[in-house]
N, C-alpha and C positions, 0 to 999 in steps of 0.2 A: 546881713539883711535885717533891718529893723523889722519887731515884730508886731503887729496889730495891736493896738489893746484893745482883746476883746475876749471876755469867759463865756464859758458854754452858757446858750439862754438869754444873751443881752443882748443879744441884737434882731430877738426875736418872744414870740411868747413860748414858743416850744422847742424841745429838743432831743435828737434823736440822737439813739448810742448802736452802735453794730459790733463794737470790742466786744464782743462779751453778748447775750440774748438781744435778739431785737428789742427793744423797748424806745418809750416816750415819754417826756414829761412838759407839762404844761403848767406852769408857776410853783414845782414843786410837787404835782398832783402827778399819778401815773395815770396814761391815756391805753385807753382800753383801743385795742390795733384790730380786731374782727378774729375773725376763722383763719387757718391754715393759710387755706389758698392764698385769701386778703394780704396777708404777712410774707406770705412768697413773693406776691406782685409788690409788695411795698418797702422789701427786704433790698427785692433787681434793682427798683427805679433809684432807692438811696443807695447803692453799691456803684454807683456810676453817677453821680450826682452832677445835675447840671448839663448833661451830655441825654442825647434821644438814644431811647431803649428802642430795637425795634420789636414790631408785633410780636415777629418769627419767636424772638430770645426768649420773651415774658411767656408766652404759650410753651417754649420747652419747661421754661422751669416750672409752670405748675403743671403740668398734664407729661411728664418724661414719657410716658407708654402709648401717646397719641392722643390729639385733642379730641372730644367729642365733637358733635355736629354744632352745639352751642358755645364752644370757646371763644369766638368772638367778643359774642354779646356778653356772656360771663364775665369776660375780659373789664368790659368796659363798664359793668356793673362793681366791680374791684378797684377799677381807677375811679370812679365814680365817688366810693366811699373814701380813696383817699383822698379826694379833693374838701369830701364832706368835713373830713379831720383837719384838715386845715383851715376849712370854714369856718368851724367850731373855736379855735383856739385864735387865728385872726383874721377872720372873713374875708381869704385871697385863696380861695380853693382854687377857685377857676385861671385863675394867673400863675397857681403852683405848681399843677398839673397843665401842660399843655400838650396838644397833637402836634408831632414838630418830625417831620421826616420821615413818615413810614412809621413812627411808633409815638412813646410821651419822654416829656422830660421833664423832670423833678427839680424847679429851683428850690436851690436853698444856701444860706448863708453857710458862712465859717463858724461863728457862733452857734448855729443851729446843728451841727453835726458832727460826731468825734473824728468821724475818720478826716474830714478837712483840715479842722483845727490840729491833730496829731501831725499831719503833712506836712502844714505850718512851720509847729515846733521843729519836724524834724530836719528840716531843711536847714533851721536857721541854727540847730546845734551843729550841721554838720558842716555850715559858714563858718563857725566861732570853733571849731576845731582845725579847718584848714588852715586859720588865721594864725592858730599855734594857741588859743587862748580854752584849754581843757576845759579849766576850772565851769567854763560859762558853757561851753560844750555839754559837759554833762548836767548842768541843773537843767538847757534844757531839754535834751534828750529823758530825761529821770520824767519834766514835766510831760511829755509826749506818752513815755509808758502810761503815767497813771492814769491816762485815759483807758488803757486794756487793760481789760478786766482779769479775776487770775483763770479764766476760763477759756478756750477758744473761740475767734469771733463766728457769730453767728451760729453757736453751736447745737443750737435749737430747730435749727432747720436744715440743717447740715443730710438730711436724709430726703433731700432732691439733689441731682447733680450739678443743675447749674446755679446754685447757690453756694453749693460745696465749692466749688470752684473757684464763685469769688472769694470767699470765707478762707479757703486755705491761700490765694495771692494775698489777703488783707494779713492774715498771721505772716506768711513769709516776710512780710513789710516789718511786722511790728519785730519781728524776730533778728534782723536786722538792726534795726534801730535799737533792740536791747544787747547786741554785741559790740554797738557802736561806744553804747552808753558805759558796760561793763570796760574795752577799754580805756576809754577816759579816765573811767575811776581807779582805774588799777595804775595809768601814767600819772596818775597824780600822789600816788601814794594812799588811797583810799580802798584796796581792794577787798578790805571789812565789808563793807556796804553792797558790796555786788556778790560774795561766796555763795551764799544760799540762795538765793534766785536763781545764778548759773548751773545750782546742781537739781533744783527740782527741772529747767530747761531741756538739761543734758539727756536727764531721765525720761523726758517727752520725745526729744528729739536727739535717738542717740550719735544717730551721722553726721551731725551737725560739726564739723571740725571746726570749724570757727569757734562755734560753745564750748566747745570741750579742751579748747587751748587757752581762752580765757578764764576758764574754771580752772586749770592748773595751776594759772598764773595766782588768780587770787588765794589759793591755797599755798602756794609759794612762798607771795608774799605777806601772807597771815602768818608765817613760821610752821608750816605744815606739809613739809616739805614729803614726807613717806606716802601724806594721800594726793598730793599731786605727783607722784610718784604711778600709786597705784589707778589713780586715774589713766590714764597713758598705755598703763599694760592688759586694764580693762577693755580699752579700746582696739589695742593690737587684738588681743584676742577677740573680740569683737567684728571687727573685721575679717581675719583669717577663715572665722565660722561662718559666718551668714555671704561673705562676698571673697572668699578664696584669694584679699589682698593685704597688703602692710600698711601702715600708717605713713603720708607723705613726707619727705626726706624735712618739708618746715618743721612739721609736728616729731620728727625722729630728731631734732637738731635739737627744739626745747627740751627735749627729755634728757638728753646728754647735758644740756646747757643746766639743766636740776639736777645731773645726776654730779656733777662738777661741783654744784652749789655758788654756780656764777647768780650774781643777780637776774633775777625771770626777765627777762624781755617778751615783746611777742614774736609771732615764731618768723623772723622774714630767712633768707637764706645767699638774696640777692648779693651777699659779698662777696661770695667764692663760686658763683652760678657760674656753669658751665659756656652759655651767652650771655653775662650778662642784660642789661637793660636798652632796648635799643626801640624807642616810643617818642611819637611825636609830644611835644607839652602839650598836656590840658589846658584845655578854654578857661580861661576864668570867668568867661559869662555862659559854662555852659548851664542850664536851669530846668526843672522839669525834669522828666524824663522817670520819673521815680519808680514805679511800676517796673515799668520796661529794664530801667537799671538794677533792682532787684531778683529781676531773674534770670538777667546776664548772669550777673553775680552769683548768683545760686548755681546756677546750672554749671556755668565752665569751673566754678570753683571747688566742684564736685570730685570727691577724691581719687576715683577714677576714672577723670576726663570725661571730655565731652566736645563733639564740634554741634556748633549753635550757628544757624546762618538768621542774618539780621536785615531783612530785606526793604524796601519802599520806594518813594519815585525819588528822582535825583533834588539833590537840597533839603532831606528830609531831614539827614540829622544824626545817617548811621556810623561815619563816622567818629565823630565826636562821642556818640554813644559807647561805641566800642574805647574806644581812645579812654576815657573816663572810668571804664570797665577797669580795662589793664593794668589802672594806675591803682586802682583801689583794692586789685586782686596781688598787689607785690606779697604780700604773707605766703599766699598761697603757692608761690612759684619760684621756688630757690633757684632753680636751674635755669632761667631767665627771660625775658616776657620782648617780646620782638614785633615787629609793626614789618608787614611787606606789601607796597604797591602793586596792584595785580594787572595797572594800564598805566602806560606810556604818559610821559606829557602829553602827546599830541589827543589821547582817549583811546588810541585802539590795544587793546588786547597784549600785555604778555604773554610769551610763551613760557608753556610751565619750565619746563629746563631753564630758562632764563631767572624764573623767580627758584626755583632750586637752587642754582649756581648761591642766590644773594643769600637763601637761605642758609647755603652750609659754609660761606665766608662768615656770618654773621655769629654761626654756632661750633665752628672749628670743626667742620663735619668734611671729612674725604682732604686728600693732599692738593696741591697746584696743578694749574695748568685744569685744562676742560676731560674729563673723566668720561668712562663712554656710562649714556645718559641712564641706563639699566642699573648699573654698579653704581651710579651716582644714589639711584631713587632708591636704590638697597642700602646703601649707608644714612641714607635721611631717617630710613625708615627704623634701623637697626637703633639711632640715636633715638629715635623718639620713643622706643621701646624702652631706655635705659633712664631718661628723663622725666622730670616734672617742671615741663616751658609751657607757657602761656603765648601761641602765634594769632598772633593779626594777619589777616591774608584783606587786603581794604580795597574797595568797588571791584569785585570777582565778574568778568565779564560772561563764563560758561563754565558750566559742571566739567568740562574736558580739563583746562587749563589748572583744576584745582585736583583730582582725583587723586594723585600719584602724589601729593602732599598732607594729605589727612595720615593723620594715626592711625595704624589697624591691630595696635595695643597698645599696651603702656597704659599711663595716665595723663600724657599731655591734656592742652584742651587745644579744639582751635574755634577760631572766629571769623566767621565769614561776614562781610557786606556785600550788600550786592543788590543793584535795581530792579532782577525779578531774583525768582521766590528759587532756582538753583532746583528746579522739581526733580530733577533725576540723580541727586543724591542721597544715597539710604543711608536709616540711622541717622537721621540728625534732628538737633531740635527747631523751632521754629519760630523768631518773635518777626511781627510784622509791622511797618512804623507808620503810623499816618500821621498827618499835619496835628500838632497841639493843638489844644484848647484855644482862647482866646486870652485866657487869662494867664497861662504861659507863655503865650506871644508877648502880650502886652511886659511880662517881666525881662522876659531876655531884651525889647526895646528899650526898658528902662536902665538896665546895665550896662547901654552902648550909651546913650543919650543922658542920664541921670535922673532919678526919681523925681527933683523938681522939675523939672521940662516937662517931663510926663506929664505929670499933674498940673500943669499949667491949661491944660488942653488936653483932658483923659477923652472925650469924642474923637478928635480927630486922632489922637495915637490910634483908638480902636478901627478907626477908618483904614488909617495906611494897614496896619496888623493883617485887617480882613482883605482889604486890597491885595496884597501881598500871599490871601490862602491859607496866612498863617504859618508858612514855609520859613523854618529854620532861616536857612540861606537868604531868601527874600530878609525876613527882618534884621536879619545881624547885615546885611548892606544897605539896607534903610538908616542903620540907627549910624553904621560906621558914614556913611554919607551926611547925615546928620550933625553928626557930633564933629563934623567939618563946619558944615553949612550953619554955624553957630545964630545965624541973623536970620535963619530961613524957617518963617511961622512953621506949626506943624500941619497947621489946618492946609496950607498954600500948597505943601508935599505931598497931605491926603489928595487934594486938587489932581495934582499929576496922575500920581498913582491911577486915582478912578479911570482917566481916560485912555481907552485900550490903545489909544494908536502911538502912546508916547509912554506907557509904565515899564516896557521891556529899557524903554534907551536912560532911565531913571534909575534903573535896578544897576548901577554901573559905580564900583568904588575904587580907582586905582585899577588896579588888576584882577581885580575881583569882580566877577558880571554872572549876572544869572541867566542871563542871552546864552552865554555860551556852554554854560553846566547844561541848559534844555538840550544845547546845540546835539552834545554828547549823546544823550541818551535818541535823539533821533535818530539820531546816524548809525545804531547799534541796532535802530529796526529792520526788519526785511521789508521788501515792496507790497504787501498784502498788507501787513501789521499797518503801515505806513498810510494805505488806501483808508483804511476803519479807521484809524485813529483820525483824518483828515474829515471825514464826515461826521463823526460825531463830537468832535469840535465846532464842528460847524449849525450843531444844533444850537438854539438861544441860550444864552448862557444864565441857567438861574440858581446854579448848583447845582443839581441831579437830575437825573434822568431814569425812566425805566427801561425794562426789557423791551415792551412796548415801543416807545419812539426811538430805543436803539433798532428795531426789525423794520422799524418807517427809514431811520437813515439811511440804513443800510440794505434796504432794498432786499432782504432776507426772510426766508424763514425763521421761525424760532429755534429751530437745533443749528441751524446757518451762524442764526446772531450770538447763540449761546458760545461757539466756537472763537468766536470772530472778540468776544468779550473776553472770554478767557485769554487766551492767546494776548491781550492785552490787558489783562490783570496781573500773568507773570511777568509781565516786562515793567511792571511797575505807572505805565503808564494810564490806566483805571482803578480808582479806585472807590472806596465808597465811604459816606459821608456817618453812614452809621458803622462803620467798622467789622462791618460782616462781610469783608471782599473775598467772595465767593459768585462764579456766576450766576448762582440762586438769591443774590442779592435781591432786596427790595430796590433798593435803591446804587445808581453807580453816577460819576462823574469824573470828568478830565480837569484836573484842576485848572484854576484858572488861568495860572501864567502858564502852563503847557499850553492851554487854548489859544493863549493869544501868541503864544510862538508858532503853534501848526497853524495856525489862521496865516500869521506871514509868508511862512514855508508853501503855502498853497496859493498865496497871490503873486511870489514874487519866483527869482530862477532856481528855487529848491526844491521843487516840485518834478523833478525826474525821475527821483522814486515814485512818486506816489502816479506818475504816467505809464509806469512800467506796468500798473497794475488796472486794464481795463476794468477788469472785468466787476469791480467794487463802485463803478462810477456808473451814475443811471438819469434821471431826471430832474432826481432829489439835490442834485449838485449844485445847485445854483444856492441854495439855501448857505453855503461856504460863508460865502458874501453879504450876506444881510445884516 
C-alpha cells in the first residue's frame, strides 16, 4: 500500500499526539488544552476521530460517579471550547466539531493526529512484510513507533475509566506493532537494534509472550545466549507463581532450540502439531480491521487460552477477521490451528456431534467408525486439556450446538463467529463488528477495482461504499463486479446501487450474492423476531431511529419495545450507528440492504412468517410500503 506523503502538521496548522500526554501544537507553539474536564472531552472525541461520540460515552468519562444536573450544558460548554481551539489555530471550529448522531464528531486529518498517521505506517509495514520485503517492514513499522512516546498513551488521564480504556486499546496497538517491528529486525539479522527496548517492554508487560520470545531471540542472536537463557526460566517461574501454569509448548520449543544452540528462530511449532494447519487462505484484500484484529490477537493468544465470540449482522466481516486472526496467531499454536463450519451449505445449523466428528478427524482425536457421542465429547475434551490449538468454530448458529466443544482447561483458545452475540455462554470474551468507516470501505473498494479507478471518480466510489452501508460483503461484490465490468462508469453503478428496487439484484457476482447471505439470516429468525424486524424496516429509511418511533412502529410500550429491540440486537439484526448496541442506545437502525431485503420479504411470498405473527401488526402497517 503506498503511503501518503504527509508529516505530522502539513496538512494542517495543528497537531495533536495521544502516544504519550494529551497535548498540541500549532506551528511549533504548544496550545494550552483548558481544565481537566475540557481534556477528557477532548481526549474521547480524538480517541475515535472522525467517527460520533455519543452524549451517553463523553458524560461517562467525565463525571464516572454520575452526572450532575448540569452535565449537559457543561458538556457543551467543553465542546464549545474545543471548537474555539480550532477557531484559533484555523477558523473551522464550527466544521471541526459537529452534532452528528446523538453525539459530536471530531474531523481531523492524518496529518493532524498520531494515532492516524501511526495506523497508516503500520499497515503499510505490515503490506511490505507479507510481501517478504523486511528490510521496508521494519523502517516502517520503527517510523510508526517513534510516534509513541516512551510513556503510556494518554497517561495523564489515565485516572477516568473510560479514557483508560481507550488509552490501554491505543498501547495494545502500539505494543503490537512494536513485536511486529522487533521481528523484522531480528529476521533480518539486526536484532542489536531491538534488545533493549524488548527488555525495558518485558519489564512493563511481563505476560506478554510475544515480548518475551522476541527479547530471547535478540539476545540470541546478539551472542547472549545464558540471558536469553535466563529470560525463559524467569518467565517459567513467573508463571508457575502468579498463574499456577508452564510456559506454552512454542515458548518451551525456543528454549530447547537455545538450549541446543540451534540458530534462534521464532517460536512456531506448526511442524510436528498434533492437527496440523487446517484454514481457509487469507484475503488478500482483507483491510482495516485493526483494533478489532488486535484484540483477537491478544485475547486468544493468551497463554492460557481463551474462547472469544466475534459477533454482527451477516456480511460484516467476521470471518475474514477470524480467518486473518488464525493466520497471524501460527507462533502461538504448535499443536495446530483448525477452521470448522458450524452451518451446512444450504445455512441451517450443524449438529454439534457432527462438527465433533470433523473435529476429531481433523485432530486424530478418538478411533473410526461413530463412537457413542459422551465418549466422543470426553475425548475432545481430554485433548484439548493436553494441547495448545487454536479452533475456529465459523457462523455458530446457537450456544447449544457449540457447548460440548469449548475447552473446560488446558490452554487451547477457541473462536466463535456468529450473527448474535451467543448470550448464554459464560466466560467468554466479547468483540462486536459493525460496518467500517467510510474510509475503510472505500480502501477494500480500491483493492478489488485499483487505486486509479478509484480516484478517477472518488464521489461516486463513496456513493456505491455508502449505498452499500459500508458492508464488507456488499463492497468486496461491488468492486469483484466491477473489476468485470471494466467499461462500466463508477458514477452509472453508484446509479443503481441508490435505487432500492434494483441494488439487491446488483449486489450479485457469479456465485457470490448478498440477497442470499440476508436470505440466511432471515430464516434463522422466529415469527415475532420476524414481525419487528418487518416494521421497523419499514420506518423511512434515514439511518437511525430511536426508542421513540421504534414504540410508534411497533405499536408498544417502552419495556414492549425495549424487549422487541433487544431480541433483535442479539440476532444481529439491529444495530447502532454510534456503536453503543445496547437497548439503552440513543440511537439504532436496520441496516440498509437488510431493509431493503425485509421490505421484499414483506411485499412479496415470504411473508408467512412474519403472518404467523398477528399480534405485531396494527394500523401502523401500511407505512411497510411507503
Amino acid at each position: 500500500m503506498p503511503l501518503p506523503s504527509v508529516r505530522p502538521g502539513s496538512t494542517g496548522a495543528v497537531y495533536f499526539s495521544l502516544l504519550g500526554p494529551l497535548s498540541a501544537v500549532a506551528d511549533g507553539r504548544p496550545l494550552p488544552l483548558g481544565p481537566r474536564k475540557q481534556r477528557l472531552v477532548l481526549a474521547t472525541l480524538l480517541s475515535r476521530p472522525n467517527t460520533p461520540v455519543p452524549v451517553d460515552v463523553l458524560t461517562d468519562v467525565v463525571w464516572p460517579e454520575g452526572p450532575p444536573r448540569t452535565a449537559r450544558k457543561n458538556l457543551q460548554v467543553y465542546v464549545s471550547a474545543a471548537r474555539a481551539l480550532f477557531g484559533a489555530v484555523d477558523g473551522g471550529g464550527r466544521d471541526r466539531v459537529v452534532h452528528d448522531c446523538g453525539g459530536y464528531r471530531l474531523r481531523v486529518e492524518e496529518g493532524e493526529l498520531d494515532i492516524l498517521r501511526f495506523r497508516t505506517l503500520a499497515r503499510a509495514g505490515r503490506a511490505a512484510g507479507e510481501r517478504g520485503d523486511l528490510r521496508t517492514a521494519a523502517r516502517l513499522l520503527r517510523e510508526a513507533l517513534d510516534l509513541w512516546g516512551e510513556r503510556p498513551p494518554l497517561h495523564d488521564l489515565r485516572d477516568s475509566a473510560g479514557v483508560a480504556e481507550e488509552a490501554e486499546r491505543l498501547e495494545a496497538r502500539c505494543l503490537t506493532v512494536y513485536e511486529d517491528w522487533a521481528e523484522a529486525e531480528i529476521e533480518t539479522g539486526r536484532a542489536g537494534a531491538a534488545v533493549d527496548g524488548l527488555r525495558d517492554l518485558v519489564e512493563r508487560h511481563p505476560f506478554r509472550e510475544r515480548l518475551r520470545a522476541a527479547w530471547m531471540n535478540s539476545l540470541h542472536q546478539t551472542g547472549r545466549q545464558a540471558e536469553a537463557l535466563a529470560v525463559y526460566d524467569d518467565y517459567r517461574q513467573l508463571l508457575a507463581r502468579e498463574l499456577g501454569l508452564e510456559p506454552s509448548p512454542a515458548m518451551a520449543g525456543l528454549y530447547r532450540a537455545m538450549l541446543g544452540e540451534g540458530r534462534a528462530v521464532r517460536p512456531a511449532g506448526s511442524g510436528n502439531a498434533a492437527c496440523g494447519v487446517s484454514l481457509p487462505a487469507d484475503s488478500r484484500h482483507f483491510t482495516g480491521r485493526e483494533d478489532e484484529l488486535a484484540r483477537l490477537i491478544d485475547v486468544s493468544g493468551r497463554p492460557d487460552g481463551a474462547v472469544l465470540v466475534v459477533s454482527g449482522p451477516a456480511g460484516v466481516g467476521k470471518s475474514a477477521l477470524a480467518v486473518r486472526a488464525a493466520h497471524l496467531l501460527a507462533d502461538g499454536f504448535p499443536d495446530g490451528r483448525v477452521h470448522v463450519r458450524a452451518r451446512r451449505e444450504d445455512g441451517a445449523a450443524r449438529a454439534r456431534n457432527d462438527m465433533l466428528d470433523e473435529l476429531g478427524r481433523l485432530c486424530g482425536v478418538g478411533g473410526s467408525g461413530r463412537p457413542d457421542p459422551v465418549r466422543a465429547e470426553n475425548a475432545w475434551q481430554d485433548w484439548l486439556s493436553r494441547h495448545r490449538a487454536l479452533i475456529v468454530l465459523d457462523d455458530v448458529a446457537d450456544e447449544v450446538s457449540v457447548r460440548g466443544l469449548l475447552p473446560r482447561s488446558g490452554r487451547c483458545s477457541v473462536v466463535l463467529t456468529a450473527r448474535g452475540q451467543l448470550a448464554g455462554l459464560e466466560s467468554v470474551h466479547r468483540t462486536a463488528l459493525a460496518a467500517p468507516e467510510d474510509d475503510e470501505a472505500l480502501e477494500l473498494l480500491g483493492t478489488l477495482i485499483g487505486e486509479d479507478r478509484l480516484r478517477t471518480d472518488r464521489p461516486a466510489a463513496l456513493r456505491i461504499v455508502r449505498a452499500c452501508g459500508c458492508l464488507p460483503l456488499a463492497v468486496a461484490v461491488s468492486g469483484m463486479r466491477l473489476a468485470v465490468l471494466r467499461h462500466l462508469p463508477l458514477a452509472e453503478y453508484a446509479d443503481r446501487l441508490d435505487d432500492p428496487t434494483a441494488a439487491l439484484d446488483e449486489l450479485v457476482a457469479g456465485d457470490v450474492s448478498v440477497r442470499s447471505r440476508l436470505a440466511a439470516g432471515w430464516r434463522d429468525l422466529g415469527a415475532r423476531d420476524r414481525g419487528a424486524l418487518v416494521r421497523l424496516a419499514g420506518l423511512p429509511w434515514d439511518g437511525a431511529f430511536t426508542l421513540e418511533r421504534a414504540m410508534a412502529a411497533l405499536d408498544r410500550d417502552e419495556r414492549g419495545t425495549i424487549r422487541a429491540v433487544e431480541a433483535l440486537i442479539d440476532t444481529g439484526a439491529v444495530t447502532s450507528p454510534t456503536g453503543e448496541v445496547t437497548a439503552h442506545a440513543a440511537l439504532y437502525e436496520v441496516p440498509r440492504l437488510l431493509c431493503l431485503y425485509v421490505r421484499e420479504e414483506a411485499a412479496g411470498p415470504g411473508t408467512a412468517g412474519v403472518r404467523e405473527a398477528p399480534l405485531l401488526f396494527g394500523s401502523g402497517a401500511s407505512r411497510l410500503f411507503s
